[in-house]
C-alpha positions in Angstrom: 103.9 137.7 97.6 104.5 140.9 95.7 101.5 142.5 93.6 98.0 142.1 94.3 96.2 139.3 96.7 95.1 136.2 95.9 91.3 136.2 95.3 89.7 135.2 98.2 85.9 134.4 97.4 84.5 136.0 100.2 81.2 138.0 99.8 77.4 136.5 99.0 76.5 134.1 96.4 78.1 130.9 97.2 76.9 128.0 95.1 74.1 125.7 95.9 75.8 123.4 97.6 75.1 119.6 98.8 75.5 118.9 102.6 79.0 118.1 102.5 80.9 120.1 100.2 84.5 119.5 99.1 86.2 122.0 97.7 88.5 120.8 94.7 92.2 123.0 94.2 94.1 122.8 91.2 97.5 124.1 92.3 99.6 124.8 88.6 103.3 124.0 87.7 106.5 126.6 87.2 105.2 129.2 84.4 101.9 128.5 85.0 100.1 131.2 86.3 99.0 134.6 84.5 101.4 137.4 85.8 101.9 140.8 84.9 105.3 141.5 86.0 106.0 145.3 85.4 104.8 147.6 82.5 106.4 146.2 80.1 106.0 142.6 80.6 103.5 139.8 81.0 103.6 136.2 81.7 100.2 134.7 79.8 101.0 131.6 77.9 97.3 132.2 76.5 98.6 135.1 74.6 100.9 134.7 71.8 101.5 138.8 71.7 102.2 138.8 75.3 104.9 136.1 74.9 106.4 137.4 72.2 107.2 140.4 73.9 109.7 138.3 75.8 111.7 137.4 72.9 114.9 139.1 73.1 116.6 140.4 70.2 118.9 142.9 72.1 121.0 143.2 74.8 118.7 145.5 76.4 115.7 143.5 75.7 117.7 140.6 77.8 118.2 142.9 80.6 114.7 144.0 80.8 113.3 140.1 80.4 115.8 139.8 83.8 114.4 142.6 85.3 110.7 141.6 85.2 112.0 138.2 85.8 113.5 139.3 89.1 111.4 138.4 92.1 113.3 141.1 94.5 113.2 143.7 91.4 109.5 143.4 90.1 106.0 142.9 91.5 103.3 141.0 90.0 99.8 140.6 89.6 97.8 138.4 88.2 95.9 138.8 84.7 92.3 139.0 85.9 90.0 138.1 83.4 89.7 134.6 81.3 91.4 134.3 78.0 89.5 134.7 75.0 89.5 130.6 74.1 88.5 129.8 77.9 85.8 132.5 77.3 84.6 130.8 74.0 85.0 127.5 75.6 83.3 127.7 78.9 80.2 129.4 76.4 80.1 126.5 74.3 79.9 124.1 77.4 76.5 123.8 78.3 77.4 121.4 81.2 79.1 124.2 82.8 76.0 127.1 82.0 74.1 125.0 83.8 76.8 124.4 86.3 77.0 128.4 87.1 73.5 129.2 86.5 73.1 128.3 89.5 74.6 131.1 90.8 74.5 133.6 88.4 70.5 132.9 87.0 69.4 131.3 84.1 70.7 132.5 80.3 68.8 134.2 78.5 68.1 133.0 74.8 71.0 133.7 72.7 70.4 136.9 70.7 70.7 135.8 66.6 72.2 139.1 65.5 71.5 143.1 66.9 68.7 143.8 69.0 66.9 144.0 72.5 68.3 140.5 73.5 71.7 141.8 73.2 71.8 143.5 76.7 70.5 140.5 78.8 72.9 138.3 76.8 76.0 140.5 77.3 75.5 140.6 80.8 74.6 137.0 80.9 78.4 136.2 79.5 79.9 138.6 82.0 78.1 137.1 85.0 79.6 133.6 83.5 82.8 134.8 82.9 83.3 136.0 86.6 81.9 132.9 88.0 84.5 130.9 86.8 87.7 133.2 86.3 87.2 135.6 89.3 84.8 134.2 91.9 86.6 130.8 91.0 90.1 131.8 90.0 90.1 130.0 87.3 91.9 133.4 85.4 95.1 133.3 87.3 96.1 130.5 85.7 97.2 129.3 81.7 93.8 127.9 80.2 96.2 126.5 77.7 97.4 123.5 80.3 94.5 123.8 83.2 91.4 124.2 81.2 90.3 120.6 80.2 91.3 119.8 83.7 89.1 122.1 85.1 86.5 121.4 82.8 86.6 117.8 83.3 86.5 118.3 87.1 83.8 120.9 87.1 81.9 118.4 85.0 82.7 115.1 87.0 81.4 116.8 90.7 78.9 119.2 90.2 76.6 118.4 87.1 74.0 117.7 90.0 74.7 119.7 92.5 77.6 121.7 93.4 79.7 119.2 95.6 83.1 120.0 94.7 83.1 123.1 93.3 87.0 123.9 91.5 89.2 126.4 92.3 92.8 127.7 90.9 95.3 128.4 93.1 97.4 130.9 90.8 100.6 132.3 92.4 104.0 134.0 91.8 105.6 131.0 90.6 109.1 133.4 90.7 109.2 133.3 94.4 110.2 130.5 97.0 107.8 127.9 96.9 107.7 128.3 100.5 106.3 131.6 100.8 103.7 130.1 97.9 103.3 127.3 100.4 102.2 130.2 103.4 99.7 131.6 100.4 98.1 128.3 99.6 97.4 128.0 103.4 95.4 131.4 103.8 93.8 130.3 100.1 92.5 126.9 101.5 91.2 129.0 104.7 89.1 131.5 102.8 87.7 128.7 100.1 86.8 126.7 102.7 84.5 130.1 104.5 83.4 130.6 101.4 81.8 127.3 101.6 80.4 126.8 104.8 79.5 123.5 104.9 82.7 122.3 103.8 85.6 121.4 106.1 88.1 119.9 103.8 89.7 120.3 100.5 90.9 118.2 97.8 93.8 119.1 96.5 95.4 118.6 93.0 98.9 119.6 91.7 100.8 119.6 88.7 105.0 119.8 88.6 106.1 122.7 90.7 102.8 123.1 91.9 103.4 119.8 94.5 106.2 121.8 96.2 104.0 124.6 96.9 101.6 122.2 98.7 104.1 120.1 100.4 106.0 123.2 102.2 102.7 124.5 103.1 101.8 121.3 104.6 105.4 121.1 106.2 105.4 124.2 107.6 101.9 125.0 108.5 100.6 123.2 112.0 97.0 121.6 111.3 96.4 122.2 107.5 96.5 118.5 106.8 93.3 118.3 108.6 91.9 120.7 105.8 92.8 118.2 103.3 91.1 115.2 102.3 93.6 114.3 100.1 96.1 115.2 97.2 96.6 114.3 94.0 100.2 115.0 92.6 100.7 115.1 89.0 104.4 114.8 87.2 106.0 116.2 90.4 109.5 116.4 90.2 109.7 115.6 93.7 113.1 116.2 94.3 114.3 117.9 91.5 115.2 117.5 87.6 118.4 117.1 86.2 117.5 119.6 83.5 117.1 122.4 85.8 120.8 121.9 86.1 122.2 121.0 82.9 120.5 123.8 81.4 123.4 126.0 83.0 126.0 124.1 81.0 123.8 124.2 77.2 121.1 126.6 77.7 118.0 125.7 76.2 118.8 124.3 73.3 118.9 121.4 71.0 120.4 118.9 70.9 120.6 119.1 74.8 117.0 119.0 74.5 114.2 117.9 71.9 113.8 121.2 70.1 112.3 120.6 66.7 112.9 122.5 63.5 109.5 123.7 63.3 108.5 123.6 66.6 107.5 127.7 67.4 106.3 127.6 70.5 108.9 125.7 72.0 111.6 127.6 70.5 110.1 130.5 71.5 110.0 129.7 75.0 113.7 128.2 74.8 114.4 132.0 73.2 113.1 134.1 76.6 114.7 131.4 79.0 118.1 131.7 77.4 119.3 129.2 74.3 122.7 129.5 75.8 124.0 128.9 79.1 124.9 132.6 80.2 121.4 133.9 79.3 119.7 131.1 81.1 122.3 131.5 84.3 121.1 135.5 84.0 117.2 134.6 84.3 117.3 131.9 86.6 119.9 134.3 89.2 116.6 136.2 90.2 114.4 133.1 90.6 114.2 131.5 93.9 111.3 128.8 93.0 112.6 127.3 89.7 116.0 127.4 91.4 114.2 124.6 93.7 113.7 122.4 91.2 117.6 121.5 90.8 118.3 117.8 92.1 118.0 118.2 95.2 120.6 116.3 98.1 117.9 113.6 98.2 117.6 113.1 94.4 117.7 109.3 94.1 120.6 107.4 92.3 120.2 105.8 88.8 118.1 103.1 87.9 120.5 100.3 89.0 123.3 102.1 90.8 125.1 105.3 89.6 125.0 109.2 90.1 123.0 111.5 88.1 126.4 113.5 88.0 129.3 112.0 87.5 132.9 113.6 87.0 133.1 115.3 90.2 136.1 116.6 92.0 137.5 114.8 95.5 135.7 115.5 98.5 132.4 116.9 96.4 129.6 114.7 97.8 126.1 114.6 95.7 124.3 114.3 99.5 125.7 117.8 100.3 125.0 118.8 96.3 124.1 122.6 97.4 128.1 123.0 98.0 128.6 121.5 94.5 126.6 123.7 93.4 127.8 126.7 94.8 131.6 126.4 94.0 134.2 127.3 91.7 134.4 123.5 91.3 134.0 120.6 89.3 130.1 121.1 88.6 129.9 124.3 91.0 127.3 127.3 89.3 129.3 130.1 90.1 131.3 130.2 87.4 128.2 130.1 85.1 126.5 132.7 86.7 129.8 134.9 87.3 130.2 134.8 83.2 126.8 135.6 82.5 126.7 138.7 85.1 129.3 140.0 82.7 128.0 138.9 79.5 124.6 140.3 80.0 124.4 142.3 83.3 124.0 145.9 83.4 126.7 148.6 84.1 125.2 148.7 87.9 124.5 144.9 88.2 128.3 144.5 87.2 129.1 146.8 89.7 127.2 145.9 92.3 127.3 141.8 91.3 123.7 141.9 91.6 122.9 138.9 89.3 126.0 136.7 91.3 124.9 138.0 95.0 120.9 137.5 93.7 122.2 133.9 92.9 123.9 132.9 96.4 120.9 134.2 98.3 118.3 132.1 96.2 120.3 128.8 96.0 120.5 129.0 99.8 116.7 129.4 100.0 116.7 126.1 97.8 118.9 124.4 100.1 117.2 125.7 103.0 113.5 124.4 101.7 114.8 121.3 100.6 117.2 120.0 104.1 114.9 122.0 106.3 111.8 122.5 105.1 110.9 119.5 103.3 113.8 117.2 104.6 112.9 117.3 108.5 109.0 117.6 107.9 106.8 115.1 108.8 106.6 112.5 105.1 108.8 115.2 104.1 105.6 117.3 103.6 103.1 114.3 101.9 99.5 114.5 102.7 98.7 111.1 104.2 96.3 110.6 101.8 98.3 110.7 98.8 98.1 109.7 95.2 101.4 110.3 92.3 100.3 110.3 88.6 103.7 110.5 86.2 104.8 109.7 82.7 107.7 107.9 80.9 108.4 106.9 77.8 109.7 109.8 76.5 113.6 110.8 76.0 114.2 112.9 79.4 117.8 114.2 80.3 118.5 111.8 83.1 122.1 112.1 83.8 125.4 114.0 83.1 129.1 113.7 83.0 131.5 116.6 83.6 135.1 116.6 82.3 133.5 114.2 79.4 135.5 115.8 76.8 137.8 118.7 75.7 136.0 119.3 72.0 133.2 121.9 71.4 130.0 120.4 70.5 129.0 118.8 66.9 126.4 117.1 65.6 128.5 114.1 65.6 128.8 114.1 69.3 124.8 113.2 69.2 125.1 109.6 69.7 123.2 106.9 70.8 123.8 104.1 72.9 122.3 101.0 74.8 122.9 100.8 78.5 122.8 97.9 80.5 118.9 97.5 81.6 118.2 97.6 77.2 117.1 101.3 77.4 118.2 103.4 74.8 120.3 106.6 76.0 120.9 109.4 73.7 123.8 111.2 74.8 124.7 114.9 73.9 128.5 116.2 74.5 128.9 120.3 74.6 132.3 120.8 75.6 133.6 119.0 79.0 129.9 117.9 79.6 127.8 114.8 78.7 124.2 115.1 79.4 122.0 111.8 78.7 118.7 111.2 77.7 117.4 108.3 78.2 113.5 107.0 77.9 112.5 107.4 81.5 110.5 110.3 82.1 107.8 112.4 81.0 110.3 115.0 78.4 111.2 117.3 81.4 110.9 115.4 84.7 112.9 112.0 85.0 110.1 109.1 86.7 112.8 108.2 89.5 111.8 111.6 90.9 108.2 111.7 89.2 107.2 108.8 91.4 107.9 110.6 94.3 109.8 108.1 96.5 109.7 109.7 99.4 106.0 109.3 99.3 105.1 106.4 101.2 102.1 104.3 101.1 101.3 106.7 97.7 99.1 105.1 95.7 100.8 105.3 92.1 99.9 105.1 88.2 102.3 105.0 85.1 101.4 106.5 82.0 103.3 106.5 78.6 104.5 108.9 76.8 102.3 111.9 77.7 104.6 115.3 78.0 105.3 116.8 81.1 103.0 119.9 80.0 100.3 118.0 78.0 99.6 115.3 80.8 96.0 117.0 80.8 95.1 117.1 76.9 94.9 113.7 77.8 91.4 112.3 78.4 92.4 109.2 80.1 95.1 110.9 82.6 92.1 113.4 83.8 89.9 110.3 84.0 92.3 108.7 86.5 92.9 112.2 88.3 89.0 112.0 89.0 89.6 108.8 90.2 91.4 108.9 92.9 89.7 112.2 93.9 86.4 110.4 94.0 88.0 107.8 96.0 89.5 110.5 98.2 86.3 112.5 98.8 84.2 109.2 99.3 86.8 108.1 102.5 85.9 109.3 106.0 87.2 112.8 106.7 90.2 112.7 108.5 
C-alpha cells in the first residue's frame, strides 16, 4: 500500500477488557475509506468541499481527477482525524463516553460558556476523539455509511464491559484487493496484540470490503483461525454487471436511477465520468474496482440466460476476461483506446499509458478472481459465514450488445414483463441494451449478493434497502448483531 501505514494500536492503554475479548472489524466497501491522494485531491465523502473538488469542469481538471485516481501514479494516506458530525455525534452519545471513559478517564462537567472548565473539557473531547478515530480507526473510514454501524456495534458489546471492542479496517480501496487482503492480515495480527486476551476476531464487511477479506483468507495460511466468524453485507461476490455497462453509458441516467434533484448522486456520477470515455479514463488506473466486473463465475440469470448477450462466435462468458480484453463483440479495449485519446495527456497518448495501465489491471482481476479466489479453499469463505443482501430495487441485471443501430432517446426507456412476472426496465444507448430489473439492492444484482459460492452461509433477504444505505437501517444493523452474537457465543474454532 502506498502512503502512510495502517494504524496499528500498539502502545499502553488497552481497554478494560472481559476474559475473552473478541475483537469486532468493520472492513468498508469501494470509495469508502478517507484518502488523501496527492496535494490537490482528497477522497472524504464526509466533506462536501473535498468532493467537490473532484468535479471536473475542464479537460485538465479530468486529467488531474485520473492522476490522483491512479494507484501506480499517486500515493495515499488516510485522513486522520473524525469528521466534524462523527465528532458531534460520538459527544452526544453518552453510551459511548462511558464506553471510552474507560480508557481515557471520566469527563469532566461540561463547561456552560468561557472559563476554567474549558481546558479539562477541551482535552476531555480530544482524548475521546482519538479513542475512537485513531486508537480505533474509526477515522479512516466515511462516517457517512459506517457510523451508525459502528455505533450500534460499539453499543451492542461493550456497554458493560469492553468485550468486542470495534475497529475500522480503512484501506486504499484503488489498489488490488489482494494486496488489501495481505494488509487486513497484518491489521488482524496487531488488533489482536493489542488485545491480549483475545485470540480471534469477528469480522464484518460491506460490498468490496468482502473481497478484501476473502483474498486475505485465500491467500494467507492460518488466518481463519483468527476469525470467529464473518459477516458479509451486499457483497457483490462475483461481480456487478454495472461495473461493466458503465463503459458503454457512463454514469448516467437513464442507464442508471439518477434523479433530477438528486446532488449528491450526480455529483458522484460527475467525478466517475457521465460518459463512457471519462469513466473508461478513471477506472484504467484502478485495479480494485476493476475486480468488481462479472467475474468468469458470475452466475447465469434467474431461470436460464447470460447476463451478456450478443456476443461474437467463439467468445465464451466462462473465459469473460478475453471478452473483455478484445477488440470484439463486448471487448473494453476499444472503450478505453477512445478515451486515452479523448481525455489523456500529450505523454499518456504517447506513451498509451491509460490503454497499457488498463491491460495490466484487468489481468490482476483475472488473476484474483481464477487464481486467487477460484482455486482457494470455499473460494476464500470463512467457514463460519453469514451473507446479508437487498432486492427490491431496480438493479442493472443484464445487457445485450448489437441491440440496436439508433442513438439513445427517451423513447428507447421502456418497460417490459419477463417471464418470472418481474418488471424489467430496459435502457438502449446505441448497439447496447442494459436491463434493470427488481433484483438487487440498486448497485449489486442478489444472484451475486447472495454469494453462491458460499456454502452452508447462513442468509437473510431484505427489501429495498440501497446498496450504500443498508446501515441507516436499524433493523439490517439489528440482524448484523445477530449473527455476530451468535458467532462470538460458538466455541472458538
Amino acid at each position: 500500500m502506498t502512503g502512510e501505514p495502517i494504524q496499528s494500536h500498539e502502545g499502553e492503554g488497552s481497554d478494560v477488557l472481559t476474559s475473552s475479548c473478541t475483537p469486532i472489524i468493520v472492513v468498508p466497501g469501494v470509495m469508502g475509506s478517507r484518502l488523501r491522494l496527492g496535494a490537490s485531491r482528497t477522497w472524504d465523502p464526509d466533506s462536501k468541499l473535498s468532493m467537490f473538488r473532484w468535479v471536473a469542469l475542464t479537460t485538465g481538471a479530468t486529467q488531474t481527477n485520473r492522476h490522483a485516481f491512479s494507484v501506480s501514479q499517486t500515493p495515499s494516506s488516510f485522513v486522520d482525524s473524525l469528521d466534524g458530525s462523527a465528532g458531534a455525534a460520538i459527544l452526544s452519545n453518552d453510551l459511548l463516553n462511558k464506553i471510552a471513559q474507560r480508557q481515557v478517564g471520566p469527563a469532566p462537567p461540561a463547561p456552560s460558556g468561557e472559563g476554567p472548565g474549558l481546558g479539562p473539557w477541551n482535552l476531555y473531547v480530544e482524548a475521546l476523539m482519538g479513542f475512537f478515530g485513531q486508537t480505533r480507526n474509526w477515522s479512516t473510514v466515511a462516517w457517512g455509511y459506517y457510523g451508525p454501524l459502528l455505533m450500534a456495534l460499539e453499543g451492542a458489546f461493550n456497554s458493560a464491559m469492553t468485550a468486542c471492542p470495534v475497529y475500522a479496517f480503512g484501506y486504499d480501496w484503488r489498489q488490488s484487493n489482494a494486496t488489501s487482503g495481505d494488509l487486513f492480515k497484518t491489521f488482524v495480527d496487531a488488533t489482536l496484540r493489542n488485545h491480549p486476551t483475545a485470540t480471534q476476531c469477528l469480522v464484518v464487511t460491506h460490498s468490496m470490503g468482502g473481497f478484501v477479506v476473502r483474498a486475505a483468507l485465500a491467500t494467507n495460511s492460518g488466518l481463519a483461525s483468527k476469525i470467529r466468524g464473518v459477516v458479509h453485507t451486499v457483497h457483490p461476490s462475483t461481480g456487478a454487471t454495472v461495473a461493466y455497462s458503465r463503459f458503454f453509458s457512463g454514469v448516467a441516467a437513464p442507464v442508471e436511477p439518477i434523479g433530477t434533484f438528486d446532488i449528491p448522486a450526480t455529483i458522484l456520477a460527475t467525478i466517475l465520468g457521465q460518459t463512457a470515455a471519462e469513466y473508461a479514463y478513471n477506472m484504467s488506473g484502478l485495479p480494485g474496482p476493476l475486480q468488481l466486473l462479472p467475474s468468469q463465475v458470475y452466475p447465469s440469470l434467474d431461470g436460464g440466460g447470460q447476463w451478456l448477450g450478443g456476443l461474437g462466435p467463439g467468445q465464451d462468458l466462462g473465459a469473460v476476461y478475453s471478452v473483455y480484453g478484445s477488440n470484439g463483440a463486448g471487448g473494453l479495449v476499444q472503450p478505453v483506446s477512445f478515451a486515452q485519446t479523448k481525455w489523456g495527456t500529450d505523454d499518456e497518448r504517447a506513451t498509451h499509458d491509460v490503454a497499457s495501465s488498463f491491460d495490466t489491471h484487468l489481468e490482476e482481476a483475472r488473476v484474483f478472481h481464477v487464481e486467487t479466489l477460484g482455486k482457494a479453499t470455499r473460494v476464500g469463505y470463512h467457514r463460519d459465514t453469514a451473507v446479508l443482501y437487498s432486492t427490491g430495487l431496480p438493479t442493472v441485471y443484464s445487457m445485450r450488445l448489437n441491440a440496436d443501430d439508433e442513438p439513445i432517446h427517451p423513447s428507447k426507456h421502456f418497460t417490459t414483463t419477463d417471464d418470472h412476472g418481474a418488471t424489467v426496465a430496459t435502457v438502449v444507448r446505441s448497439t447496447v441494451a442494459t436491463a434493470r430489473r427488481p433484483s438487487g439492492d440498486g448497485t449489486v444484482p442478489d444472484v451475486s449478493a447472495r454469494c453462491p459460492g458460499a456454502t452452508n452461509a447462513e442468509r437473510e433477504t431484505f427489501s429495498g434497502l440501497a446498496h450504500s444505505e443498508v446501515f441507516a437501517n436499524d433493523t439490517f444493523n439489528r440482524r448484523v448483531i445477530f449473527h455476530l452474537k451468535r458467532m462470538q457465543q460458538g466455541a472458538a474454532t
